[in-house]
C-alpha positions as CSV (number, residue, x, y, z in Angstrom):
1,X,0.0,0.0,0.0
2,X,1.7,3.3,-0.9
3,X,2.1,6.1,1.7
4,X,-0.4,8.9,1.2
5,X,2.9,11.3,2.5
6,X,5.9,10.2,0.9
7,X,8.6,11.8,2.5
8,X,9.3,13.0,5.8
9,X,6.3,16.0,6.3
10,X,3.9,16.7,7.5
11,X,4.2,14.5,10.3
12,X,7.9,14.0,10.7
13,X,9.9,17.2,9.6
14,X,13.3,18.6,10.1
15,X,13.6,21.5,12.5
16,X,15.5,23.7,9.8
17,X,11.9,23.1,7.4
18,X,10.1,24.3,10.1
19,X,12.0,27.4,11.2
20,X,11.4,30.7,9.0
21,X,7.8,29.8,9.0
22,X,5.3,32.5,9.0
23,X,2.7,32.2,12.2
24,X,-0.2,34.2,12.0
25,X,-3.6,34.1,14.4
26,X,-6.7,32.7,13.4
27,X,-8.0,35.7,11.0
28,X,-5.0,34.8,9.1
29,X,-3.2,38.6,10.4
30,X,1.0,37.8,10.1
31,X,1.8,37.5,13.8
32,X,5.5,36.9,12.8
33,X,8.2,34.3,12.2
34,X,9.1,30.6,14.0
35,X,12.9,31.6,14.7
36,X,13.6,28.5,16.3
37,X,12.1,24.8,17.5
38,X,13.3,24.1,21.3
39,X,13.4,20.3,22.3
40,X,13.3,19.2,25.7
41,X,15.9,17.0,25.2
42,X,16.1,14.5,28.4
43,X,12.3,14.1,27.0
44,X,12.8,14.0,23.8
45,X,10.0,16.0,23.0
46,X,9.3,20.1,21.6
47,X,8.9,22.2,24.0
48,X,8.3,25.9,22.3
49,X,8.2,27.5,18.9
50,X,10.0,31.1,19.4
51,X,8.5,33.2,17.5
52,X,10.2,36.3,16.6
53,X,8.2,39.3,15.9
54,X,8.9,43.1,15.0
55,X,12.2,45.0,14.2
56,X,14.2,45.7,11.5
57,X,16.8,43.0,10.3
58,X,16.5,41.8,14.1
59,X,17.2,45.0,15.6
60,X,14.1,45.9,17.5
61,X,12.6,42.3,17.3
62,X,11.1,40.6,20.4
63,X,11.1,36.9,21.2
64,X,8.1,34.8,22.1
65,X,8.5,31.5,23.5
66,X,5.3,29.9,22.2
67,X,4.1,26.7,23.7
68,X,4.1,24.0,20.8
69,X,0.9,22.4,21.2
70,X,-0.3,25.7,21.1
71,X,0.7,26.3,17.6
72,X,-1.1,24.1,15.0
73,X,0.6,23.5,11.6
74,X,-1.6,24.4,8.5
75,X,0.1,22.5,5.6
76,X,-2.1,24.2,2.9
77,X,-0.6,27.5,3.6
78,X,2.9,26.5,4.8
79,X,2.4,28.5,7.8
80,X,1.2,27.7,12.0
81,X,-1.6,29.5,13.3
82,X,-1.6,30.2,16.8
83,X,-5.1,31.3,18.3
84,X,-4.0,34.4,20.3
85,X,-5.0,38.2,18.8
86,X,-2.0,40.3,18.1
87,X,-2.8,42.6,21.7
88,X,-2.8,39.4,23.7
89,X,0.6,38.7,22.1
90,X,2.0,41.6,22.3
91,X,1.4,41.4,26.5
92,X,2.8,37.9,26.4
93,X,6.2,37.3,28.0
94,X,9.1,38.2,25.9
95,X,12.7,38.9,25.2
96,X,15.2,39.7,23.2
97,X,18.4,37.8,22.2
98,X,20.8,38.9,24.2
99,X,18.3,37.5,27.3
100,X,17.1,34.5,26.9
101,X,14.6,32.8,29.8
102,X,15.8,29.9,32.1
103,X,13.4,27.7,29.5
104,X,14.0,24.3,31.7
105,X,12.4,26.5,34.8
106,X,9.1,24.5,35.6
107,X,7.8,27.9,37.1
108,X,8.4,30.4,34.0
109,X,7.1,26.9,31.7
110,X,4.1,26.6,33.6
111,X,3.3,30.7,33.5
112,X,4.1,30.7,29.9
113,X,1.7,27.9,29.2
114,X,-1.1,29.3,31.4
115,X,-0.7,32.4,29.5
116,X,-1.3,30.7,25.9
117,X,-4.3,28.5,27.7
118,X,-2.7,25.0,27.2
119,X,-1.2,22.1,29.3
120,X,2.0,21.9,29.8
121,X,3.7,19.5,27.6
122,X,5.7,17.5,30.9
123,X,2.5,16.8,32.4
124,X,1.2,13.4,33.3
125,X,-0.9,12.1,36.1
126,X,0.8,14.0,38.5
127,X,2.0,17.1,36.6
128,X,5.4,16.7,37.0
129,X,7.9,16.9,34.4
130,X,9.3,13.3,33.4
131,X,12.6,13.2,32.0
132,X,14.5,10.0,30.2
133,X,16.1,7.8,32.8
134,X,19.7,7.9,31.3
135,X,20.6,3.8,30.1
């Protein structure tokens, strides 16, 4: 039986496809690019889309680290949405990158996921983050 998606997308993609992609909310406004895919690498999983937004050849631009379940990836127009108006972005927790957040702290994960209205990726049964048990 032949594979209704030869290759490796849309399910399995390289980070460097994804990156560069446009995001925009969910009347289709440009909210900004995906500058970079962050794994959670003890679990192996995404953690955040950064979305880079504003400025001029990067001077000026802010950072948003996005919560990747919260972005969904619409294939027909090679772009993610993420369901949040451009004001409620704009208020979200940002940086620039020279100052990166402590991304593996649990307590600036869990307020960044609260503020995008999803669970947090590491939760289980009893919301704490599992990592790989090393071999």
């Amino acid at each position: 039986m032949a594979s209704v998606h030869p290759g490796p997308g849309p399910y399995v993609m390289s980070c460097a496809t994804l990156s560069g992609d446009t995001v925009i909310d969910a009347r289709g406004e440009d909210l900004g690019k995906l500058d970079h895919v962050m794994l959670d690498v003890p679990s192996g999983r995404i953690a955040y889309g950064v979305l880079a937004r504003g400025g001029v050849f990067g001077i000026g631009e802010r950072l948003f680290a996005i919560p990747w379940n919260a972005l969904t990836l619409d294939t027909e127009r090679n772009c993610f949405v993420l369901d949040v108006d451009r004001d409620r972005l704009e208020r979200a927790p940002g940086f620039d990158r020279d100052h990166w957040p402590a991304m593996a702290d649990e307590r600036w994960a869990a307020r960044v996921h609260e503020y995008f209205g999803v669970r947090p990726y590491w939760s289980h049964a009893g919301g704490v983050r599992q990592p790989r048990q090393p071999m």
